[in-house]
C-alpha positions as CSV (number, residue, x, y, z in Angstrom):
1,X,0.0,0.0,0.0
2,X,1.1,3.5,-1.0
3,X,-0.8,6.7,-1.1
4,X,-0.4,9.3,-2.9
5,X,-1.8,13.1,-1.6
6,X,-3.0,15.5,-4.3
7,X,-5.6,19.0,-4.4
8,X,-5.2,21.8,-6.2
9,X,-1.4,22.6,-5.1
10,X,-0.6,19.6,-7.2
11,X,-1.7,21.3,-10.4
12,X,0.3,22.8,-13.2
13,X,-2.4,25.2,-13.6
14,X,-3.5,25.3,-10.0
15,X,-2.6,27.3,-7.3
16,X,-1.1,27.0,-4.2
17,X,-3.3,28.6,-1.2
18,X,-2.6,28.4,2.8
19,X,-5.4,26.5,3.2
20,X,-5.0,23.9,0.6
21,X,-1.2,23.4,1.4
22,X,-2.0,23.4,5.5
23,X,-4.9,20.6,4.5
24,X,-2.6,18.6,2.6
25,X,0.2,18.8,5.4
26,X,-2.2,17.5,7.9
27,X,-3.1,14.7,6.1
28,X,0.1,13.4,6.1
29,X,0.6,13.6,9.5
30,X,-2.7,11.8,9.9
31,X,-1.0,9.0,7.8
32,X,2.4,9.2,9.0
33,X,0.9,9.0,12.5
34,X,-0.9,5.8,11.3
35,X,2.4,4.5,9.3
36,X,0.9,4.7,6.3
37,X,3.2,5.3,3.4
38,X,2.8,8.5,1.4
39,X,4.3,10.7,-1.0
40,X,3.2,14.3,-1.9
41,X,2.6,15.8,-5.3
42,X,3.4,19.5,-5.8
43,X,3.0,21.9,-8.9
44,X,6.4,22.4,-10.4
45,X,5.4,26.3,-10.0
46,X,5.1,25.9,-6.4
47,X,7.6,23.3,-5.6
48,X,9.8,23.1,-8.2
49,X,12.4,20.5,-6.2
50,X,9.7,18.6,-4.9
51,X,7.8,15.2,-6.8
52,X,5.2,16.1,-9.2
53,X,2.0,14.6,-10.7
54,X,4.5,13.9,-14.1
55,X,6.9,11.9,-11.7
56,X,4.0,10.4,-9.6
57,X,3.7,7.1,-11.9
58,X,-0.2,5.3,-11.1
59,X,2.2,2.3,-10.7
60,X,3.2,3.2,-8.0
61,X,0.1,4.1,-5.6
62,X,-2.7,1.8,-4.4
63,X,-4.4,5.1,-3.3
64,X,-4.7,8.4,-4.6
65,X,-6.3,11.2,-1.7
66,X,-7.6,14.3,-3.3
67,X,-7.3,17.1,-0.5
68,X,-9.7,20.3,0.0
69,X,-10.9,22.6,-2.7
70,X,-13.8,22.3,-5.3
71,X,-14.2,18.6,-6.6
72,X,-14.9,20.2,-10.0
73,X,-12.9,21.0,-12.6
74,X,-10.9,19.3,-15.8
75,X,-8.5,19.1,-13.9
76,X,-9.7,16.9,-11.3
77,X,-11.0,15.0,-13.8
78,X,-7.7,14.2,-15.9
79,X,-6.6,12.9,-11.8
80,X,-9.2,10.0,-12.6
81,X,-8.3,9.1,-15.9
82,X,-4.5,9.6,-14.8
83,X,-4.8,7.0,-12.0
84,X,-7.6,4.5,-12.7
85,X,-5.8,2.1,-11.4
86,X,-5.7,3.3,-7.8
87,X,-8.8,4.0,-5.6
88,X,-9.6,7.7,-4.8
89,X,-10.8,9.8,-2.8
90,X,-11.5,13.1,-1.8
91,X,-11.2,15.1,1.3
92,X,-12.7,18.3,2.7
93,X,-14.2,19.2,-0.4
94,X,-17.0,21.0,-1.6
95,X,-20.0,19.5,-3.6
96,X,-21.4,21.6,-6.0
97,X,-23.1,18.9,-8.4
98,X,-23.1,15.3,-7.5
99,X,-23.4,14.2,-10.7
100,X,-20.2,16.3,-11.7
101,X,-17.7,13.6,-13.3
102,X,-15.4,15.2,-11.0
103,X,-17.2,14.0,-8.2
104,X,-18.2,10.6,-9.3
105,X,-14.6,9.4,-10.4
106,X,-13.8,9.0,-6.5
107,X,-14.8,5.5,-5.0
108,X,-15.3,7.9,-1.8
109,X,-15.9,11.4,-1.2
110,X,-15.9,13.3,2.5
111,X,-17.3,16.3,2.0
112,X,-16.7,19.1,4.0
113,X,-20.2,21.1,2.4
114,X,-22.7,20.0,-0.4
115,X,-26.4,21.0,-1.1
116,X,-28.8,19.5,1.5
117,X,-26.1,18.1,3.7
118,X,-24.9,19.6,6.9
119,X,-21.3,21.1,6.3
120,X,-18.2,20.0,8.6
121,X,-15.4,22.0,9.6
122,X,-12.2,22.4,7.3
123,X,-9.4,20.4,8.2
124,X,-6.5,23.1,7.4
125,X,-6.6,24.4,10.7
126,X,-6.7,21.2,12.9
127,X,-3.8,21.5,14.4
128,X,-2.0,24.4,16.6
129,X,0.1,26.3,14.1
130,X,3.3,27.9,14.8
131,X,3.9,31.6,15.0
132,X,6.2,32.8,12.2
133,X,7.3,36.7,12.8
134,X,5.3,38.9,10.9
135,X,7.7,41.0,8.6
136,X,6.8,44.8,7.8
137,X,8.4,45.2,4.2
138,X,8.4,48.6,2.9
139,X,10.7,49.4,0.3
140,X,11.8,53.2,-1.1
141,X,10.6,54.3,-4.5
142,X,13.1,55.4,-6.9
143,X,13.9,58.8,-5.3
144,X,15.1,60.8,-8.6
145,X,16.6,63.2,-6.3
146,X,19.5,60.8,-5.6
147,X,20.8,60.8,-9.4
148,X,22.9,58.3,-10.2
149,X,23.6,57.4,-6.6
150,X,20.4,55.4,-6.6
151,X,20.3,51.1,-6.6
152,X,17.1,50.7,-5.5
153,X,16.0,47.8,-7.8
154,X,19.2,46.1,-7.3
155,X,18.5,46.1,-3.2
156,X,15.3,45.3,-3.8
157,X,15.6,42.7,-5.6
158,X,18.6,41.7,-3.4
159,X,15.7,41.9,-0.5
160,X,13.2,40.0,-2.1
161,X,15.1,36.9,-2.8
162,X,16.6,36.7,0.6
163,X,13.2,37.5,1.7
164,X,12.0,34.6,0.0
165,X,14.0,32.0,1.9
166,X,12.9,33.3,5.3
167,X,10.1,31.3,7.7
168,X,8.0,34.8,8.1
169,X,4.9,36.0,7.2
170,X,5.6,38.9,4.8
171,X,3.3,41.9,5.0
172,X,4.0,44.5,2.5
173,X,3.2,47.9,3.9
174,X,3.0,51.3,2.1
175,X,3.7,54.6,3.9
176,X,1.4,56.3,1.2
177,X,-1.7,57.4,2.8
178,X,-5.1,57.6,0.8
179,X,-8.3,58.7,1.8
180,X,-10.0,56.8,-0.9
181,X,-8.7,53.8,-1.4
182,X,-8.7,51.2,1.3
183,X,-6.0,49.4,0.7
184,X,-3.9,52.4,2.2
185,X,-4.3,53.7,5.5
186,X,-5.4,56.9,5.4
187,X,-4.1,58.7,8.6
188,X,-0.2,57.8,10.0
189,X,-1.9,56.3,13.3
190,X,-3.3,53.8,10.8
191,X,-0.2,53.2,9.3
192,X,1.4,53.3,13.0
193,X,-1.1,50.5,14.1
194,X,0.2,48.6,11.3
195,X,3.7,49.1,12.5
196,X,2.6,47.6,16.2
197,X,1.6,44.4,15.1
198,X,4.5,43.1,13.2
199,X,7.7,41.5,15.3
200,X,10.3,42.9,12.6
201,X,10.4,45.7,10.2
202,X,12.5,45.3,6.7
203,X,12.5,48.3,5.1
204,X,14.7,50.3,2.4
205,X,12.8,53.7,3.6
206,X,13.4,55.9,6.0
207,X,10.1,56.6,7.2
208,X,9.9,52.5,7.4
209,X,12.8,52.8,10.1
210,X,11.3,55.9,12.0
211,X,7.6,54.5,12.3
212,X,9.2,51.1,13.6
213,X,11.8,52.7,16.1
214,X,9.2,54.5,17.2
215,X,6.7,51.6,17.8
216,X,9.5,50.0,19.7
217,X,9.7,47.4,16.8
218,X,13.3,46.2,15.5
219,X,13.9,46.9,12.0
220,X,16.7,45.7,9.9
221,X,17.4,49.2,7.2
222,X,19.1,48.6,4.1
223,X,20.3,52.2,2.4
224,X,19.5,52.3,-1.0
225,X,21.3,54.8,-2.4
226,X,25.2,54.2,-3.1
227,X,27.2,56.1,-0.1
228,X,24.5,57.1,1.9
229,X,21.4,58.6,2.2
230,X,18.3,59.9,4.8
231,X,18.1,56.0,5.5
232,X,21.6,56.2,7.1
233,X,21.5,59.6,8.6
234,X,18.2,58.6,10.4
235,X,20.0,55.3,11.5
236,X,22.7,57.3,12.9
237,X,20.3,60.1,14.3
238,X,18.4,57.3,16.6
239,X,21.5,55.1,17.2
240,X,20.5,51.9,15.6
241,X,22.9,49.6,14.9
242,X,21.2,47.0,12.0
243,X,21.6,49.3,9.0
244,X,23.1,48.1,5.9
245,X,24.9,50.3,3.0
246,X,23.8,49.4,-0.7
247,X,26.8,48.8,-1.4
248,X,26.7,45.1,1.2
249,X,24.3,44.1,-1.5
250,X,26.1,44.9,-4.4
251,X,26.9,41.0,-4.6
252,X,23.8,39.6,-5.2
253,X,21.5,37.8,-2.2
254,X,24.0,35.0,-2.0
255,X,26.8,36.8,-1.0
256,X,25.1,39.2,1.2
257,X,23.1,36.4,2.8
258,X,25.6,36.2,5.9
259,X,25.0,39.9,6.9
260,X,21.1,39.7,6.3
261,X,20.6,36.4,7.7
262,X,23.0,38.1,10.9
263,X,20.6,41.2,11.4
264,X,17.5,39.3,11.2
265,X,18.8,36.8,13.9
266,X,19.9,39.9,15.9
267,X,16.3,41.6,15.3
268,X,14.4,38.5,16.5
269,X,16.4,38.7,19.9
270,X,15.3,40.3,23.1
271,X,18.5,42.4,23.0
272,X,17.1,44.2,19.7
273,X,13.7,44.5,21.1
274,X,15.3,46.0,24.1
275,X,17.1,48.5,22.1
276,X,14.0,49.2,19.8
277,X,11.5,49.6,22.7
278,X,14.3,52.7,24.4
279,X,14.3,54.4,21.3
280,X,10.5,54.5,21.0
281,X,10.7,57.3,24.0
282,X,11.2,61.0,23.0
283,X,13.4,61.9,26.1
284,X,16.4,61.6,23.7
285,X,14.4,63.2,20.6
286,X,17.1,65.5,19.3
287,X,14.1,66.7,16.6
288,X,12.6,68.5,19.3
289,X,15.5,71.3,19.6
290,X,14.8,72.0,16.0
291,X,10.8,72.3,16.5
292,X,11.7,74.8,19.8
293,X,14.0,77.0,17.5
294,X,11.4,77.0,14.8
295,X,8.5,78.2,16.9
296,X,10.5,80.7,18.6
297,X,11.7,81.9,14.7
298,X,7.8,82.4,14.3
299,X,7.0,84.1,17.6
300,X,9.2,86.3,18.6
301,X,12.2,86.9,15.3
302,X,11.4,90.0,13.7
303,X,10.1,90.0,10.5
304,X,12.1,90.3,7.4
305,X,11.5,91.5,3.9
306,X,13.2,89.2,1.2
């Protein structure tokens, strides 16, 4: 006996969603609990390393265990014909049509909802997950006022592979504001709130390292712009150590890996979070002095023609 776990992550022309994929995982630990043996089949889109339905030969499997998702589709169909040598089944899927083909190529279906029938839980989120940080990533636009100093895209794209490899839960996060569109906060306590709820800030943008330090949240700053810009200066201006010059990326993500992966360790820790959290108070706000000196320019300087 061998089975094989499919859905709609095992598709060419599928997709790959956190529910499918955590639905998936915890049937194999239902059969790996029960020392069945399994193997997986992943979309060479999602999992381009791991076995696919082109490598999964029906010789191979007695079983074939369709997981979560619509049981409707060519797709699902093409499973049946691929493996009609193998039972199958489905799994905490949805019913629209029982007479679907889709549906009635399985020797057994558990539904999760169907017309008529009283709908069960979905088994994605069976088990306790673990917490992966939630990452703040907001990255600088070009910034034309920088010239030929600027190497945003290669940072960025520096960023986004390393970002890739990470076990975090990304949330990109722009410090526009819009009072129309609600995908953007549209006041900077919005955009603040934001800023509270992640464990570590990533950012290429110098308002992305101020709104974190001032949270309290450790954030890892990468300077875009070759020699220096406002990215570094504001590092300096609030004493945080985990900045990075453009020039640490100029290697590519594999050679810069070491420094990144050395900051994000470092921002994870309580030390960082220590450090972040005493430079979220203003008693050392140096920006204050200039607001003083600009208020008592307006109030009491005498006035000036040009």
């Amino acid at each position: 006996m061998r089975v094989l776990i499919t859905g709609w992550p095992s598709f060419l022309h599928g997709e790959a969603t956190a529910g499918d994929v955590a639905a998936m995982e915890r049937v194999a630990a239902e059969l790996a609990a029960a020392h069945v043996p399994y193997d997986t089949a992943w979309s060479p889109g999602f999992a381009p390393d791991a076995l696919s339905l082109d490598e999964a030969s029906a010789q191979d499997y007695t079983d074939v265990v369709f997981v979560c998702g619509p049981a409707h589709g060519e797709q699902v169909r093409q499973l049946h014909q691929r493996y009609a040598r193998c039972r199958r089944l489905a799994i905490d899927v949805s019913i629209v049509d029982r007479g679907d083909p889709a549906v009635t190529g399985f020797h057994t279906v558990f539904a999760r909802d169907e017309p008529g029938a009283t709908p069960s839980r979905d088994i994605a989120l069976g088990n306790a997950a673990s917490r992966a940080p939630v990452v703040g990533v907001i990255l600088a636009p070009e910034q034309p006022e920088y010239s030929d100093r600027r190497l945003h895209g290669h940072v960025h794209e520096c960023l986004g592979a390393w970002l890739a490899r990470l076990d975090c839960a990304p949330l990109p996060l722009d410090t526009r504001l819009d009072t129309r569109d609600w995908w953007l906060c549209s006041t900077p306590d919005q955009f603040s709130a934001l800023i509270a709820r992640t464990d570590v800030v990533v950012t290429s943008r110098m308002h992305g390292l101020v709104f974190a330090l001032r949270q309290g949240i450790p954030a890892l700053a990468v300077d875009p712009v070759s020699g220096g810009g406002k990215v570094t200066a504001q590092a300096q201006a609030w004493d945080w150590p985990a900045i990075m010059p453009a020039e640490t990326l100029a290697g590519g993500e594999e050679a810069a890996r070491p420094q990144l992966d050395r900051w994000w360790s470092w921002c994870l820790s309580a030390e960082a979070r220590a450090l972040a959290d005493s430079r979220s108070g203003t008693g050392a706000d140096s920006s204050a002095a200039a607001l003083s000196a600009l208020v008592e320019q307006l109030c009491h300087a005498p006035i000036t023609s040009a």
